[in-house]
Biopython code that builds the backbone (N, CA, C, O; Angstrom):
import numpy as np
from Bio.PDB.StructureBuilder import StructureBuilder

atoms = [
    (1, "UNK", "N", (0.831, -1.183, 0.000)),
    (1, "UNK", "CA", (0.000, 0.000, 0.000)),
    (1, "UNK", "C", (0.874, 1.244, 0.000)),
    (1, "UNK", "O", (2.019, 1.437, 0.408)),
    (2, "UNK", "N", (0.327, 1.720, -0.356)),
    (2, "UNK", "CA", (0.866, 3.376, -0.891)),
    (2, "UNK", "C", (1.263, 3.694, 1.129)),
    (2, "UNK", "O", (0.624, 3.012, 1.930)),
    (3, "UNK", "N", (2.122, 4.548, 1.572)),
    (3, "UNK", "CA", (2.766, 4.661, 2.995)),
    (3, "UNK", "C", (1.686, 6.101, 3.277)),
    (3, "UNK", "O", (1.673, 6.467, 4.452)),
    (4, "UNK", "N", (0.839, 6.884, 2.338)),
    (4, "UNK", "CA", (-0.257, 7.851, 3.163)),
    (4, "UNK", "C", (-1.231, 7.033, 3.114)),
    (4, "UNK", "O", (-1.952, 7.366, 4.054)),
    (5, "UNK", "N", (-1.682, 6.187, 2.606)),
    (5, "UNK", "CA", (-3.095, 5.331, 2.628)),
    (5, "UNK", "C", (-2.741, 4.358, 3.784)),
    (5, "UNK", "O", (-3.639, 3.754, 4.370)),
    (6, "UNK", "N", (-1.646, 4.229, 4.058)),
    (6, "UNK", "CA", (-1.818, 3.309, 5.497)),
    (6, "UNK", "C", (-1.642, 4.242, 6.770)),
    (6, "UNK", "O", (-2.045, 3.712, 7.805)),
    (7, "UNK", "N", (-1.167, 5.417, 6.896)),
    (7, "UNK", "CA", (-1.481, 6.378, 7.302)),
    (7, "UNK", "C", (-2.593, 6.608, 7.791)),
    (7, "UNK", "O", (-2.711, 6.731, 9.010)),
    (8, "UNK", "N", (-3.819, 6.734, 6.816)),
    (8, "UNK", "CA", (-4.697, 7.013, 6.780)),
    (8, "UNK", "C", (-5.485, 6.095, 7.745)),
    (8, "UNK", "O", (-5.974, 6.303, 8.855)),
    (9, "UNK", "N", (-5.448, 5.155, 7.049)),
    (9, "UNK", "CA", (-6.312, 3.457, 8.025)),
    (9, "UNK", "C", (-5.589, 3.321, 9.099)),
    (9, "UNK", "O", (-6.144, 2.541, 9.873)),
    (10, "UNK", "N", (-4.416, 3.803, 9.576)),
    (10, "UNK", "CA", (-3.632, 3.306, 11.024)),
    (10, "UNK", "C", (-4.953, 4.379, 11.639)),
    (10, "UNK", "O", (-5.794, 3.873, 12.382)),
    (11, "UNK", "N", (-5.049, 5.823, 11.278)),
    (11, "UNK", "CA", (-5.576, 6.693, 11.948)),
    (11, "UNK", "C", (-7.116, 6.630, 12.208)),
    (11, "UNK", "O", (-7.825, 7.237, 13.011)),
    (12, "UNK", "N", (-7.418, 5.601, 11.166)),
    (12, "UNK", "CA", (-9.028, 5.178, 11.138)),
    (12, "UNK", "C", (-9.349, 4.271, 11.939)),
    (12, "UNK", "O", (-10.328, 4.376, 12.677)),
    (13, "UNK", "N", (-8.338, 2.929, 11.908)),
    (13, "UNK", "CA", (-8.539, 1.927, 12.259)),
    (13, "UNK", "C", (-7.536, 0.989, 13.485)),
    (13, "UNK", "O", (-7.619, -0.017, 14.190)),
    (14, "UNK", "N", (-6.405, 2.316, 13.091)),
    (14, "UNK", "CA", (-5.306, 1.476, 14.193)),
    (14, "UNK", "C", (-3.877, 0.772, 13.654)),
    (14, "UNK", "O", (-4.023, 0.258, 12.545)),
    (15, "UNK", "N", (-2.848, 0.676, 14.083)),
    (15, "UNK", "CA", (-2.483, 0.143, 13.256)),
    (15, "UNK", "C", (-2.560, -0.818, 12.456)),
    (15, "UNK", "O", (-3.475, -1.634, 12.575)),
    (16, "UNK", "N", (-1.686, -0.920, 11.542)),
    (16, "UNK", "CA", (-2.067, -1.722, 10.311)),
    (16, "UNK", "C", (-1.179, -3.258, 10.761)),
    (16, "UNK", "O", (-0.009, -3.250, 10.377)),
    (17, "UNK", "N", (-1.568, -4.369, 11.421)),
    (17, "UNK", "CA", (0.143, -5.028, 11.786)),
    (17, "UNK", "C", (0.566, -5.839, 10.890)),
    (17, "UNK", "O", (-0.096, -5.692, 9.863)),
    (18, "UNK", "N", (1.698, -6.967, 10.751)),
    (18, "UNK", "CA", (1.259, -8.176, 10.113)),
    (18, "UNK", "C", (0.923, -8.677, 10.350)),
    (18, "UNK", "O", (1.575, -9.672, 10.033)),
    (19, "UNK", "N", (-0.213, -9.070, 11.055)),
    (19, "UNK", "CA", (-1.079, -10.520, 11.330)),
    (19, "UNK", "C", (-2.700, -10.031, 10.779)),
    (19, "UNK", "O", (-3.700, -10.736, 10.909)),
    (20, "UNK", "N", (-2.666, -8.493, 10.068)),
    (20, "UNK", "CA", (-3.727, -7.738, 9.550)),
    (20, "UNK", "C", (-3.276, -8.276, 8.220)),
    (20, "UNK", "O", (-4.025, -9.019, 7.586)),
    (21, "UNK", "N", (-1.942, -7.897, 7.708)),
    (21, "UNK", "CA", (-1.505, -7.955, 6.270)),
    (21, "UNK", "C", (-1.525, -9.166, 5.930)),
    (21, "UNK", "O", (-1.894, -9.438, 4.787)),
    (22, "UNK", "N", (-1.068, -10.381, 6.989)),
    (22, "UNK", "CA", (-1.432, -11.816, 6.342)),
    (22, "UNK", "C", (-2.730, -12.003, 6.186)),
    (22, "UNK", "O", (-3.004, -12.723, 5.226)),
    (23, "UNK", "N", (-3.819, -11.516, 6.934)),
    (23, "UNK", "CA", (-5.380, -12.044, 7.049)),
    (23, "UNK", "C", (-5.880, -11.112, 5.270)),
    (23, "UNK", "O", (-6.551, -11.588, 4.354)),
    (24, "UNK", "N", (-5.331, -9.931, 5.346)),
    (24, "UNK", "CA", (-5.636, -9.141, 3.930)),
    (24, "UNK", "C", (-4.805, -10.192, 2.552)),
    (24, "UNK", "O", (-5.412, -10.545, 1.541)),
    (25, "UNK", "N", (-3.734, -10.440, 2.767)),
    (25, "UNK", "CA", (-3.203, -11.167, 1.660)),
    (25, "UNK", "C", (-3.676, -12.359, 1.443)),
    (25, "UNK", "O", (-3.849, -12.646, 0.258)),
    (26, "UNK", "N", (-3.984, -13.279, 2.366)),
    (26, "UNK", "CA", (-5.052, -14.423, 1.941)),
    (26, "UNK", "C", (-6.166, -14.050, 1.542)),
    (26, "UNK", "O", (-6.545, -14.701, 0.568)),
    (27, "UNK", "N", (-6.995, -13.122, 1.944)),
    (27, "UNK", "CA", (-8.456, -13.177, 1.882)),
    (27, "UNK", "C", (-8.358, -12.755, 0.605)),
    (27, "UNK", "O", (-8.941, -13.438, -0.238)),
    (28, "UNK", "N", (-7.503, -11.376, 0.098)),
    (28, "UNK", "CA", (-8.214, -10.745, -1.449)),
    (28, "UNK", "C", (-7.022, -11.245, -2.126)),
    (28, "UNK", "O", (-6.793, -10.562, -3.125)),
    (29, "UNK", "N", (-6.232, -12.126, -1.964)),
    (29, "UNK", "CA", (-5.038, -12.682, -3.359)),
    (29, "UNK", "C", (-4.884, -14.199, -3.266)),
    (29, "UNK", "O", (-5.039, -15.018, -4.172)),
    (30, "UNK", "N", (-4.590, -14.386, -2.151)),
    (30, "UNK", "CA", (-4.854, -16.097, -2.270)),
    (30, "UNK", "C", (-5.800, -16.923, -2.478)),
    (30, "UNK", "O", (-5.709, -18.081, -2.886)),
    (31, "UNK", "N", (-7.266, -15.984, -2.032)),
    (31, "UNK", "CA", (-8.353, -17.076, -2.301)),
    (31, "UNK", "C", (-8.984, -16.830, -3.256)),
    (31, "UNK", "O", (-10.152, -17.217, -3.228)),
    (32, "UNK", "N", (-8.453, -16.020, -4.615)),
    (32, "UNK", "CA", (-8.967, -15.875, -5.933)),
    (32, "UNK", "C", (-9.031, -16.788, -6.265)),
    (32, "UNK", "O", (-8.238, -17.659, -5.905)),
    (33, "UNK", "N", (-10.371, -17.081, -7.421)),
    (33, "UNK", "CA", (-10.432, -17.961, -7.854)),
    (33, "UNK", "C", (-10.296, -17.321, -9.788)),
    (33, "UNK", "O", (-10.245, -16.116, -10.036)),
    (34, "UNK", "N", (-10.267, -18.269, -10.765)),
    (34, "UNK", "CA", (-10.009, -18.024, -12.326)),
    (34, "UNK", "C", (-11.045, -17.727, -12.516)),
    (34, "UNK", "O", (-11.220, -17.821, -13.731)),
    (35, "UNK", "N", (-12.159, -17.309, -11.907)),
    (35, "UNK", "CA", (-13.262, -17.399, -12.164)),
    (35, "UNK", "C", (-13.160, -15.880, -12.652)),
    (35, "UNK", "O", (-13.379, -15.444, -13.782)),
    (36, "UNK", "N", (-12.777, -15.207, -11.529)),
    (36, "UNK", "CA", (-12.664, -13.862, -11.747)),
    (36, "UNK", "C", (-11.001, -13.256, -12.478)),
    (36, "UNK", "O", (-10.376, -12.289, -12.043)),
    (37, "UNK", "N", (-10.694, -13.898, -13.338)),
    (37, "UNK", "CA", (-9.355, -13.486, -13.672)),
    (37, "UNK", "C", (-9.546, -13.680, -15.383)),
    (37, "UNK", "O", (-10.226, -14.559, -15.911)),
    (38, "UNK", "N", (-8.755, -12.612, -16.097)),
    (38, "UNK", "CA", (-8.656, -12.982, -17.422)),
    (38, "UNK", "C", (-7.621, -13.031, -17.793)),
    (38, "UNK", "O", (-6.741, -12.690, -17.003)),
    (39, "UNK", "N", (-7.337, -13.358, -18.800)),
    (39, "UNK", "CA", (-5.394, -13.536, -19.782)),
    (39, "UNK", "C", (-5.488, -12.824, -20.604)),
    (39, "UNK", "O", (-6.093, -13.214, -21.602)),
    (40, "UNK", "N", (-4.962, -11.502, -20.584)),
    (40, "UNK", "CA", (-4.976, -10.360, -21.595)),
    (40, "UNK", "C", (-4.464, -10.460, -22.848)),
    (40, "UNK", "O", (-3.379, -9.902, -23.013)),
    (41, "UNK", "N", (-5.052, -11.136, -23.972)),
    (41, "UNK", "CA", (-4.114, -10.867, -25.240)),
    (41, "UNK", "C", (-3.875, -9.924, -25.713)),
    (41, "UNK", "O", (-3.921, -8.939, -24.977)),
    (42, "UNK", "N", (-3.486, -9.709, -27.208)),
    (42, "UNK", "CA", (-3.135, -8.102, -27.242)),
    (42, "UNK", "C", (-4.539, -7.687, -27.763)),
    (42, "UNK", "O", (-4.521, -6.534, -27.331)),
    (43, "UNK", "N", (-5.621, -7.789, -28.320)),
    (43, "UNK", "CA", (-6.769, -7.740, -28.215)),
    (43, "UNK", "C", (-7.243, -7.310, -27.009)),
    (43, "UNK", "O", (-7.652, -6.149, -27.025)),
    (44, "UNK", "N", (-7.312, -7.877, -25.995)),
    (44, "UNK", "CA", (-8.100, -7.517, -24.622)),
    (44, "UNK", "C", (-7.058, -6.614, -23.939)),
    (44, "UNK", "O", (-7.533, -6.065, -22.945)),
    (45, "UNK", "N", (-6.098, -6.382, -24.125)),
    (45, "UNK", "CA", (-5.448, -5.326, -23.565)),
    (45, "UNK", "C", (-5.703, -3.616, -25.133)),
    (45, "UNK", "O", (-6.080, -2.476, -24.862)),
    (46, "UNK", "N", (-5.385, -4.067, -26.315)),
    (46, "UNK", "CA", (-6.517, -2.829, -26.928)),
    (46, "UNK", "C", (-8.051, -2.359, -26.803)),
    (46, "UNK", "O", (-8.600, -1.314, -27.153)),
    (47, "UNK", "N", (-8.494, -3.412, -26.233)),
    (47, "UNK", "CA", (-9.714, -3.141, -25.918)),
    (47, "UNK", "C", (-10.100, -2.330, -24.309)),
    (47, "UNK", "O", (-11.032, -1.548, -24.121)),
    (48, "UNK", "N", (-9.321, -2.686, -23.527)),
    (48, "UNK", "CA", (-9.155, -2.177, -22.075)),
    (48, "UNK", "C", (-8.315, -0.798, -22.529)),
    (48, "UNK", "O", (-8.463, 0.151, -21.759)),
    (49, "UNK", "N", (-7.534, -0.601, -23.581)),
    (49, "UNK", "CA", (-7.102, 0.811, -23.831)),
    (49, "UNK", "C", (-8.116, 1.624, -24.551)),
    (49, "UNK", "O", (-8.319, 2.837, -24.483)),
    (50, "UNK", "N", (-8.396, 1.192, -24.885)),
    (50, "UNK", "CA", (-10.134, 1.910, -25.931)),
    (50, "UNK", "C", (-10.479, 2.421, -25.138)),
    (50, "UNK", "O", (-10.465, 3.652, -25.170)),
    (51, "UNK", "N", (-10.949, 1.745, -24.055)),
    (51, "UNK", "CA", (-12.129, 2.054, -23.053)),
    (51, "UNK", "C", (-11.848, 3.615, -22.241)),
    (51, "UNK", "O", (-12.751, 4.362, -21.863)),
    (52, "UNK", "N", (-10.586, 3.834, -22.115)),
    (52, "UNK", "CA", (-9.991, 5.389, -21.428)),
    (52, "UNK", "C", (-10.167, 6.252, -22.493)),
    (52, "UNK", "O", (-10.117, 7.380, -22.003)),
    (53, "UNK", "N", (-10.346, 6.332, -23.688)),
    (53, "UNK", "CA", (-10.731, 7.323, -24.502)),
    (53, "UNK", "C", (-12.083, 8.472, -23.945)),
    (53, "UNK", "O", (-12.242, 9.665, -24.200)),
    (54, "UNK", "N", (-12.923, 7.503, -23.089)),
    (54, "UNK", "CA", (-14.240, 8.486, -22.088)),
    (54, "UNK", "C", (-13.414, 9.574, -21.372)),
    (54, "UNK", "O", (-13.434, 10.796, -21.518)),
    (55, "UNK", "N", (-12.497, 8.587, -20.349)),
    (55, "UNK", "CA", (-12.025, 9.137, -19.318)),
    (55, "UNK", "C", (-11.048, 10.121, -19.724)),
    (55, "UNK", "O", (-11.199, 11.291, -19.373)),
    (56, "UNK", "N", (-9.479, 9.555, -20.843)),
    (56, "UNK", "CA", (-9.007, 10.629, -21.042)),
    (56, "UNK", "C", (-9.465, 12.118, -21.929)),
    (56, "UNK", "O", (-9.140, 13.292, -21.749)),
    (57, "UNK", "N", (-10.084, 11.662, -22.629)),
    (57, "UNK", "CA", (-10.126, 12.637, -23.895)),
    (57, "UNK", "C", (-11.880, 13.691, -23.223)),
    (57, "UNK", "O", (-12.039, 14.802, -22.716)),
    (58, "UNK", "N", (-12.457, 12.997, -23.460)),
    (58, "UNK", "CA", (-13.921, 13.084, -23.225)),
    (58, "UNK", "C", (-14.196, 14.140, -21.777)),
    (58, "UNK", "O", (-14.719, 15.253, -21.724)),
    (59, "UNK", "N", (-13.600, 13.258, -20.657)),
    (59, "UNK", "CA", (-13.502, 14.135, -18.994)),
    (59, "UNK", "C", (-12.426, 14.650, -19.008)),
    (59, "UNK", "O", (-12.544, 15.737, -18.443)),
    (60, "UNK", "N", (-11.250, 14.467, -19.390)),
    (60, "UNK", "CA", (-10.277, 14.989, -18.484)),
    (60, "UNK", "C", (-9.669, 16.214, -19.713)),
    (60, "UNK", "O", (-8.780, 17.005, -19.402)),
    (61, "UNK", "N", (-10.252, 16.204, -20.993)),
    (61, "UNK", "CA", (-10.159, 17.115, -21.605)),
    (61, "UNK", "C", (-8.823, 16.881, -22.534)),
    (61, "UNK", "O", (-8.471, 17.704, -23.379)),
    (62, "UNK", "N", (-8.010, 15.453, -22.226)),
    (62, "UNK", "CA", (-6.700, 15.215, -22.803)),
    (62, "UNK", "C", (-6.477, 15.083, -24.581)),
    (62, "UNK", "O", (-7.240, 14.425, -25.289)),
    (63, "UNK", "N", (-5.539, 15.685, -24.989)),
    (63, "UNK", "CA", (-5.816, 14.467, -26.570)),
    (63, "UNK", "C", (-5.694, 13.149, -26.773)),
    (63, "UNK", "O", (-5.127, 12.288, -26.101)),
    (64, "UNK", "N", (-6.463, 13.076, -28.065)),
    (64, "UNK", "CA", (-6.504, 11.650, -28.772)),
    (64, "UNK", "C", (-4.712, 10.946, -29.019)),
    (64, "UNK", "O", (-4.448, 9.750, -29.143)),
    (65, "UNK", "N", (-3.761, 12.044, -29.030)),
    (65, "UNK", "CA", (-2.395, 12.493, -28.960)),
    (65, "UNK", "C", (-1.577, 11.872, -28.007)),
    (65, "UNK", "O", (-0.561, 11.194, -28.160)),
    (66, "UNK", "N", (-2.132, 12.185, -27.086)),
    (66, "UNK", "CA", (-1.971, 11.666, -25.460)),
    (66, "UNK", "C", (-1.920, 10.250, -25.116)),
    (66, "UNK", "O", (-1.035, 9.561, -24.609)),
    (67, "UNK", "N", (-3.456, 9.918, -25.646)),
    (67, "UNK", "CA", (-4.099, 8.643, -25.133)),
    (67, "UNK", "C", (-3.010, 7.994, -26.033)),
    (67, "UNK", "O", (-2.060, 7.540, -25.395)),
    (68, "UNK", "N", (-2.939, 7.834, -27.622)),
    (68, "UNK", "CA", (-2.229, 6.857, -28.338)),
    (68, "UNK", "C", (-1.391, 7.102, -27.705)),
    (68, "UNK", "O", (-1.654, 6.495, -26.667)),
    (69, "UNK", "N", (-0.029, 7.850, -27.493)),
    (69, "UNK", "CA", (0.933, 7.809, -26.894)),
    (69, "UNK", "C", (1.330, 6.443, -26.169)),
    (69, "UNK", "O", (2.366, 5.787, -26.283)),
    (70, "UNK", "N", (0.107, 6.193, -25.326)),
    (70, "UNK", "CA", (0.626, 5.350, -24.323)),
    (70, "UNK", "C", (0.257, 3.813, -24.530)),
    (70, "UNK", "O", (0.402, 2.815, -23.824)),
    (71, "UNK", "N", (-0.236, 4.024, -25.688)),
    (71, "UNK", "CA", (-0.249, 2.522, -26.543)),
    (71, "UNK", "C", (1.076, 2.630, -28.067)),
    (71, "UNK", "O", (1.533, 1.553, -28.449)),
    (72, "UNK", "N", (1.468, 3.698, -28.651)),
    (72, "UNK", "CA", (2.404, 3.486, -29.399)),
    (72, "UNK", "C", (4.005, 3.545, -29.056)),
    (72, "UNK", "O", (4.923, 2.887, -29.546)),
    (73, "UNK", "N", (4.027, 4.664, -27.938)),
    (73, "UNK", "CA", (4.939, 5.137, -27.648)),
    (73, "UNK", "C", (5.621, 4.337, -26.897)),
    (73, "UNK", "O", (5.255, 4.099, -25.746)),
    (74, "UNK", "N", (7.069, 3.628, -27.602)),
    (74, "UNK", "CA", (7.490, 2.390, -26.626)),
    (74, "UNK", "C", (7.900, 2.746, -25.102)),
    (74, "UNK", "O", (7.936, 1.914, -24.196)),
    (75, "UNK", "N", (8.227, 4.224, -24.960)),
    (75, "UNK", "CA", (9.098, 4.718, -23.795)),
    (75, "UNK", "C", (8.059, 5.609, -22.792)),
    (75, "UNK", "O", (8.425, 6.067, -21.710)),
    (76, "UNK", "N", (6.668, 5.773, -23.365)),
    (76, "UNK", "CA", (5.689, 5.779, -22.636)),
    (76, "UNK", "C", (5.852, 5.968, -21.072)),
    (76, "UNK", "O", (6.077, 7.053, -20.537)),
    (77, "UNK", "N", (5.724, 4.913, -20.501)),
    (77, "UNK", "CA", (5.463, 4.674, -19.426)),
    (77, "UNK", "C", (6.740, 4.791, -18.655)),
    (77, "UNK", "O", (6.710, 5.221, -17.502)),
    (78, "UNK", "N", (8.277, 4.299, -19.436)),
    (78, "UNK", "CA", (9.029, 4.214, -18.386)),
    (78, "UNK", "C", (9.515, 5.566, -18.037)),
    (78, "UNK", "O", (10.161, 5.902, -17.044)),
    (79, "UNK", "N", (8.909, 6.596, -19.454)),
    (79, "UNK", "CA", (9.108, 7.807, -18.809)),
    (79, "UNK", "C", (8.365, 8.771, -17.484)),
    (79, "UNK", "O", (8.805, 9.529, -16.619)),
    (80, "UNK", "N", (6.898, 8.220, -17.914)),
    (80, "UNK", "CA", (6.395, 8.823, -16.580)),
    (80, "UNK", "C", (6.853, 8.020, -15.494)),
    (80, "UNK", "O", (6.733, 8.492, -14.364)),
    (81, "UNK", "N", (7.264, 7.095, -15.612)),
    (81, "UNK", "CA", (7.637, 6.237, -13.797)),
    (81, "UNK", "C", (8.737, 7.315, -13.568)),
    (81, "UNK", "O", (8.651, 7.947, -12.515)),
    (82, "UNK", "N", (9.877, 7.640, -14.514)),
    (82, "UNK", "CA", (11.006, 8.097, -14.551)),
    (82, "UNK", "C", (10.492, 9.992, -13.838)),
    (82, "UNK", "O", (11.282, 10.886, -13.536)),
    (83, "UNK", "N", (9.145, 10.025, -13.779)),
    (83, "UNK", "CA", (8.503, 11.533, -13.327)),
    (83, "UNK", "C", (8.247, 11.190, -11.518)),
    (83, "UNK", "O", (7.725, 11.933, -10.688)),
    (84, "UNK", "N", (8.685, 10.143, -11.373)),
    (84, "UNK", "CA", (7.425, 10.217, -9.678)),
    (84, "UNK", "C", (7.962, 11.062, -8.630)),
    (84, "UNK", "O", (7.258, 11.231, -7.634)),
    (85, "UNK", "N", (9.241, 11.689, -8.706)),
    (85, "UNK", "CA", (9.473, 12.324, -8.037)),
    (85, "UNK", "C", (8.961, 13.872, -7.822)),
    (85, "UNK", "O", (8.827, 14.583, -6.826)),
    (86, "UNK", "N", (8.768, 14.031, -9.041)),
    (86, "UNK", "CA", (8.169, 15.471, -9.851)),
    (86, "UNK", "C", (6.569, 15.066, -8.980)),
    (86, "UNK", "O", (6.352, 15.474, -7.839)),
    (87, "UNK", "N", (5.622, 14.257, -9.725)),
    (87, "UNK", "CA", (4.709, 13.850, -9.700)),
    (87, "UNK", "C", (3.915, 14.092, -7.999)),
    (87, "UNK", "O", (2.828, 14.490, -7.578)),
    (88, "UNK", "N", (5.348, 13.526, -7.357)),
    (88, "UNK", "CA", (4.880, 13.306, -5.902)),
    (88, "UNK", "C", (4.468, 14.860, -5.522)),
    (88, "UNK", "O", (3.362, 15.184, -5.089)),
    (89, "UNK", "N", (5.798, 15.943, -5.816)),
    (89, "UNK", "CA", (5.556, 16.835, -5.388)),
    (89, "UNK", "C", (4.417, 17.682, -5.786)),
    (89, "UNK", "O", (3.658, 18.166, -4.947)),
    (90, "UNK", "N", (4.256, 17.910, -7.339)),
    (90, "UNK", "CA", (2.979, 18.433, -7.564)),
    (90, "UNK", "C", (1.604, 17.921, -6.788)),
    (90, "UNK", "O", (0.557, 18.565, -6.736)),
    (91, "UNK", "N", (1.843, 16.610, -6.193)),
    (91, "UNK", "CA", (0.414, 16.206, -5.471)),
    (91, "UNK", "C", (0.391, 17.089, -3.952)),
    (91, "UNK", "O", (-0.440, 17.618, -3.214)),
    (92, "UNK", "N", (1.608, 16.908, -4.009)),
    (92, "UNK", "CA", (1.786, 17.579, -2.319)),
    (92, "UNK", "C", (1.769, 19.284, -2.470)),
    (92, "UNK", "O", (1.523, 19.905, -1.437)),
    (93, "UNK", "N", (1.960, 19.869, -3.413)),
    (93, "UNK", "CA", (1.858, 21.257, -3.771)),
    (93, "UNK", "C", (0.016, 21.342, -4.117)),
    (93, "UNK", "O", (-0.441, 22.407, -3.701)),
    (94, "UNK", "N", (-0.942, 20.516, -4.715)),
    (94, "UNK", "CA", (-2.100, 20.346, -4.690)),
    (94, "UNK", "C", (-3.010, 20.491, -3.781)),
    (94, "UNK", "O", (-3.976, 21.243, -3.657)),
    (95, "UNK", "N", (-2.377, 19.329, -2.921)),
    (95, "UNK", "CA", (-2.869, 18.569, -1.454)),
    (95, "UNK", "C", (-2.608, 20.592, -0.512)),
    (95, "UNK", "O", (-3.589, 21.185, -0.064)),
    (96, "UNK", "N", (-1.660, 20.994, -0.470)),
    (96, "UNK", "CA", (-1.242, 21.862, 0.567)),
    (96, "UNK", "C", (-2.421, 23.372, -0.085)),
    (96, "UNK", "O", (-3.082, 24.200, 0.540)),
    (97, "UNK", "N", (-2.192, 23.112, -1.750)),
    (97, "UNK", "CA", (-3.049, 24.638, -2.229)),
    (97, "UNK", "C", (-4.678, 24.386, -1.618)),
    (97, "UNK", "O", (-5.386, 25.343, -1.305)),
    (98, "UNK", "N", (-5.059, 23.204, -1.526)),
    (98, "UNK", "CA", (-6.646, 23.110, -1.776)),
    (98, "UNK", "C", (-6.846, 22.314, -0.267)),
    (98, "UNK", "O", (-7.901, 21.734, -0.010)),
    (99, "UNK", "N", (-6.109, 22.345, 0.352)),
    (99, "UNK", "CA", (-6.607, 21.613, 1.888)),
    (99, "UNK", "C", (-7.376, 20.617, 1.685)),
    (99, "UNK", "O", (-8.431, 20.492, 2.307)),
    (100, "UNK", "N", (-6.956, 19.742, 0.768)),
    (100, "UNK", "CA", (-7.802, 18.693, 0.328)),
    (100, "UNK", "C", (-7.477, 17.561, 2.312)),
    (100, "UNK", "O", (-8.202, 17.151, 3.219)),
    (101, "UNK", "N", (-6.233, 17.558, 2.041)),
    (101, "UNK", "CA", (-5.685, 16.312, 3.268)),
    (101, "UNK", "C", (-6.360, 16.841, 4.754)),
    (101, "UNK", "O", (-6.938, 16.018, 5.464)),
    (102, "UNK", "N", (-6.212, 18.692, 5.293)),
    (102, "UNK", "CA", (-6.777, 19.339, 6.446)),
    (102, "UNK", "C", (-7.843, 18.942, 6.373)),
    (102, "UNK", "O", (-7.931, 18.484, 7.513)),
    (103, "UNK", "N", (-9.195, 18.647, 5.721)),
    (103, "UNK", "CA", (-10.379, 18.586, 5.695)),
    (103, "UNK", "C", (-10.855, 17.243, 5.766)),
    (103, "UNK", "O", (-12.080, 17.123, 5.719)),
    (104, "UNK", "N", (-9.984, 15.924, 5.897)),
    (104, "UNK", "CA", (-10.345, 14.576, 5.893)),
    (104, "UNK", "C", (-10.285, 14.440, 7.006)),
    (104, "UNK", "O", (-10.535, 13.344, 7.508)),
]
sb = StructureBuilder()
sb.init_structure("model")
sb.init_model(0)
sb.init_chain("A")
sb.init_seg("    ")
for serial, (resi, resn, name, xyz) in enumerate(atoms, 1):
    if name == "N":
        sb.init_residue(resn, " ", resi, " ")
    sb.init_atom(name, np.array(xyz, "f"), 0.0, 1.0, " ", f" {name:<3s}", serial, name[0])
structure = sb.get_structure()
């Protein structure tokens, strides 16, 4: 888990221990069944990229530019991972402008 989202639940709920994290890791990963699981070909993974065309383009106002990007563009992704430091801070420059975190 992300280290503010357990934050969060220590402060909700207490801490978080391991004998919480083993009872969480069996219950929602070990006792999956195939029932609920699929094998993404490259088909069902273009089709699961289709589907953000609502979200990016449509709501969030992004281009069509954008979205392909991150299905053509081989370096895509390892470039935004290569951002999280940037990334982090703009959330925390967000979080601090709009008192989003004071108000929870």
């Amino acid at each position: 888990m992300y280290q503010s989202r357990l934050a969060e639940l220590e402060e909700a709920e207490g801490p978080y221990t391991e004998e919480l994290a083993a009872r969480d890791y069996w219950h929602h990963l070990m006792s999956m069944k195939t029932d609920n699981m699929e094998e993404f070909t490259y088909e069902t993974c273009k089709r699961v990229h289709n589907l953000k065309y609502y979200t990016w383009v449509e709501q969030q106002g992004r281009t069509l530019e954008e979205l392909n990007a991150q299905w053509y563009d081989e370096h895509y992704w390892d470039d935004l991972h290569k951002q999280v430091d940037e990334i982090d801070q703009l959330t925390a420059e967000f979080n601090e402008r709009t008192g989003v975190l004071a108000s929870m």
